[in-house]
C-alpha positions, -999 to +999 in steps of 0.1 A: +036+664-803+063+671-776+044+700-753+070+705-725+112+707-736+122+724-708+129+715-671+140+724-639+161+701-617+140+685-593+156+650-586+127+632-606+135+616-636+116+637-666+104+620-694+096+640-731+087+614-755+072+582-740+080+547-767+051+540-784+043+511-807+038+531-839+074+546-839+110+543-827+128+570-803+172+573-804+187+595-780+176+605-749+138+610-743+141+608-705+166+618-673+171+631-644+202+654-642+207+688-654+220+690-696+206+695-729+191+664-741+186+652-775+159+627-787+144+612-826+114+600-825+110+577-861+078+564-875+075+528-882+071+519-915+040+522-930+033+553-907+035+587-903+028+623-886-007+637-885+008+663-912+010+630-939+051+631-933+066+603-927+105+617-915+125+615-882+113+646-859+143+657-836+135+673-801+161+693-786+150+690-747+167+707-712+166+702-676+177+735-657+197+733-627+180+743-596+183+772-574+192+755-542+175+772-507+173+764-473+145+746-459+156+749-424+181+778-418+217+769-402+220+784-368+241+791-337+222+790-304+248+815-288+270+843-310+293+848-277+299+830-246+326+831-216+356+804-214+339+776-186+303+789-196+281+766-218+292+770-260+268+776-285+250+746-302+253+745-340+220+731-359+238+723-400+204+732-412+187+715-444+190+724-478+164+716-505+195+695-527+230+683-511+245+678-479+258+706-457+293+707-447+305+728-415+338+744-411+348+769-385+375+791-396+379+776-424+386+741-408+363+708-413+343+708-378+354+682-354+344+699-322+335+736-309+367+753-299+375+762-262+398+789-265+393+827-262+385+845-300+366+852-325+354+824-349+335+817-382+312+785-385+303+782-423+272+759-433+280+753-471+260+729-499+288+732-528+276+738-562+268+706-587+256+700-621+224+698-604+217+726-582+237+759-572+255+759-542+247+775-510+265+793-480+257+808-449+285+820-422+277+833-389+302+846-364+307+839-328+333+852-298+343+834-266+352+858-240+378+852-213+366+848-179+367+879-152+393+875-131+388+885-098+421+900-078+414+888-041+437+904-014+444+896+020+453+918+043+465+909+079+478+933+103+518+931+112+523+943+148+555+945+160 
């Protein structure tokens, strides 16, 4: 008897028929990725199923794919800072499946950008047979420094 044909992505390999000595199993009875699985479990001759048959039994078997999450949450230390003034630290967070890739604006991220705007960093996982994907984008604005107008005034006497 099979008890459990349906799975959930996990990264462990999941076995539904273990090879015994008293029959013969085709297909696949174990994996580990997401799919819809196929295994035929055979008695050996001279055997048979408790019910006195003695035919092939097919079990159709599936591993989900996973809902990806985060298990630490991507972050920005700062959301706005002044040109000069210390930039924000980015932390790529950890997802539960895949490797986070960072982009600001749109652009892989080499190094925090110096100049006066607004910006997007963008913390994604992308999607796999496996497990969905996952995106978080936070915003952030570097400000232009004050400037300060100094004036000197010195007295003309003629």
């Amino acid at each position: 008897t099979v008890d459990v044909t349906s799975f959930t992505y996990d990264g462990a390999e999941k076995v539904v028929v273990v090879e015994g000595e008293n029959y013969t199993v085709t297909g696949t009875a174990k994996a580990t990725d997401a799919g819809s699985y196929t295994a035929t479990i055979t008695p050996n001759a001279g055997f048979g199923w408790s019910d006195g048959t003695t035919g092939a039994v097919t079990v159709n078997w599936t591993i989900a794919k996973a809902v990806n999450a985060w298990t630490t949450e991507p972050s920005i230390t700062l959301t706005e800072w002044t040109v000069g003034d210390a930039a924000g630290v980015l932390t790529a967070g950890v997802a539960k499946f895949g490797g986070v890739a960072v982009t600001i604006n749109g652009e892989a991220f080499t190094q925090m950008p110096t100049d006066v705007g607004t910006y997007e960093v963008t913390y994604t996982v992308a999607d796999s047979t496996n497990y969905t994907a996952l995106t978080k984008t936070i915003a952030f604005t570097i400000k232009a420094a004050s400037k300060i107008a100094r004036v000197c005034i010195s007295q003309i006497s003629g």
